[in-house]
N, C-alpha and C positions, 0 to 999 in steps of 0.2 A: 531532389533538385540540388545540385553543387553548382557554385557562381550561375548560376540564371540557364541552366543546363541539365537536362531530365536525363540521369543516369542508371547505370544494372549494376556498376563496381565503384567501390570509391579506393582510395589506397589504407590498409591496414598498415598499423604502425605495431609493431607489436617484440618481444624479446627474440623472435624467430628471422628476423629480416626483414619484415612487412610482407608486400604482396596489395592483392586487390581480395576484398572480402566482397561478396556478395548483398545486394540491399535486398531484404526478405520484406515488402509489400503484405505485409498481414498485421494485424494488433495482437496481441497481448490474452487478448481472450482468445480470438480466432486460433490464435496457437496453442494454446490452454487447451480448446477443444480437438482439436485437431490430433495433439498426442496422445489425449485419454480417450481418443475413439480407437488410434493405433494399437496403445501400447496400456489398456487400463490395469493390469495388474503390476505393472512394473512400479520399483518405490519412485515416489517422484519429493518424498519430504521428509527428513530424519531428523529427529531431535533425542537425542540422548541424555539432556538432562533431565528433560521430564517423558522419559519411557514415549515417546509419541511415533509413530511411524505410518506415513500416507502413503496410498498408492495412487495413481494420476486419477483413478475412478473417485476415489473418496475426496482427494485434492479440490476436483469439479466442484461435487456434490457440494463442498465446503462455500466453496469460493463462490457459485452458483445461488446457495441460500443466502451468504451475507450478501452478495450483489442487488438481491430481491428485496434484502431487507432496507438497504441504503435505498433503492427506489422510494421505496414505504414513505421515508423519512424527508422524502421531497428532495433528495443529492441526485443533480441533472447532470449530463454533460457539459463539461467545465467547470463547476464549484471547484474549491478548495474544503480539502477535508483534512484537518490536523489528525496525524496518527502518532498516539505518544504512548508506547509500549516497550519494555526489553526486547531480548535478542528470542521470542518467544514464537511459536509457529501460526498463533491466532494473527499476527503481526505479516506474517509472509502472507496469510489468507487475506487479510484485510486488506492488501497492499494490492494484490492480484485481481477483488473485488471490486475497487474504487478504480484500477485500470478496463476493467470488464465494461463499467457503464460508464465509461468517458469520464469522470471526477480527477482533481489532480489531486495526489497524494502529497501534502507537506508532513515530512518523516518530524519528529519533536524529540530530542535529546530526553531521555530516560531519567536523565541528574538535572532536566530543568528545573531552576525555582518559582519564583512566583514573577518576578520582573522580567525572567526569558521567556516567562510562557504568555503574557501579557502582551511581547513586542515581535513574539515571532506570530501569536494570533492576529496582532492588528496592523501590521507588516503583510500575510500571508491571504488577509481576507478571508480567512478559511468559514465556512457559512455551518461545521459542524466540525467536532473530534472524535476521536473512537479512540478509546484507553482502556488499559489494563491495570489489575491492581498495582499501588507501587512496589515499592524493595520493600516499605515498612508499610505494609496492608493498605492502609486508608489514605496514607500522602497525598495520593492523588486525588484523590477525590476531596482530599479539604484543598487545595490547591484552586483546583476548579469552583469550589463555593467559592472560594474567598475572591479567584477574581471573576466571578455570577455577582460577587456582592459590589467589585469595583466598577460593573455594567461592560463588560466586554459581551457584546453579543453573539450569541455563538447555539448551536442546536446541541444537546449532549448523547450521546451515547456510550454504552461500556458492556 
């Protein structure tokens, strides 16, 4: 819908002259599945710093099992789920997951300290996190006790 108006194109703005882009009517997973039925050997995930490389098959399989897991965890459609990771491929899965079963993804700066992660968690309502270790191993995770210990409520996982 654009100004109270059910649309097929809206106007692309883009370095090319714009144009009309097409509105694609599918979610995030629906398209997720939809290319690893077409195209499952094809790479769909490359990370060269840590040797990692997905194909849309494995991509699924990924993103399919943490989707199941956040069910687990009681993350319904529409929670907030704080995601505080680097630039890391568990991070793209996570992401594509939390889009898969309806949750919204609040992304969490990598260099937060203890006061951003306090004010974007109770800002954000986020009703769980999903993190990676930090830059220096354990940061994060003492981050997270210390504000467990200021009562930010929050479900953990990692």
């Amino acid at each position: 819908m654009l100004f109270g108006r059910e649309v097929d194109e809206i106007p692309a703005f883009s370095g090319r002259g714009g144009g009309l882009m097409k509105i694609v009517r599918k979610t995030i997973g629906h398209m997720l599945n939809e290319i690893a039925g077409k195209v499952p050997n094809r790479e769909a995930l490359i990370h060269t710093d840590v040797n990692v490389r997905y194909n849309y098959s494995l991509l699924l399989w990924e993103v399919d099992k943490a989707a199941k897991g956040l069910i687990q965890m009681s993350i319904d459609p529409g929670d907030r789920v704080a995601l505080w990771a680097p630039n890391i491929p568990e991070w793209i899965v996570a992401q594509l997951a939390l889009s898969k079963i309806g949750a919204i993804s609040v992304p969490v700066d990598p260099g937060a300290g203890l006061k951003d992660l306090q004010y974007l968690l109770e800002q954000s309502e986020s009703k769980a996190i999903i993190m990676a270790r930090g830059l220096e191993e354990d940061e994060y995770i003492e981050l997270i006790l210390e504000a467990k210990i200021r009562r930010i409520p929050l479900n953990t996982s990692s």
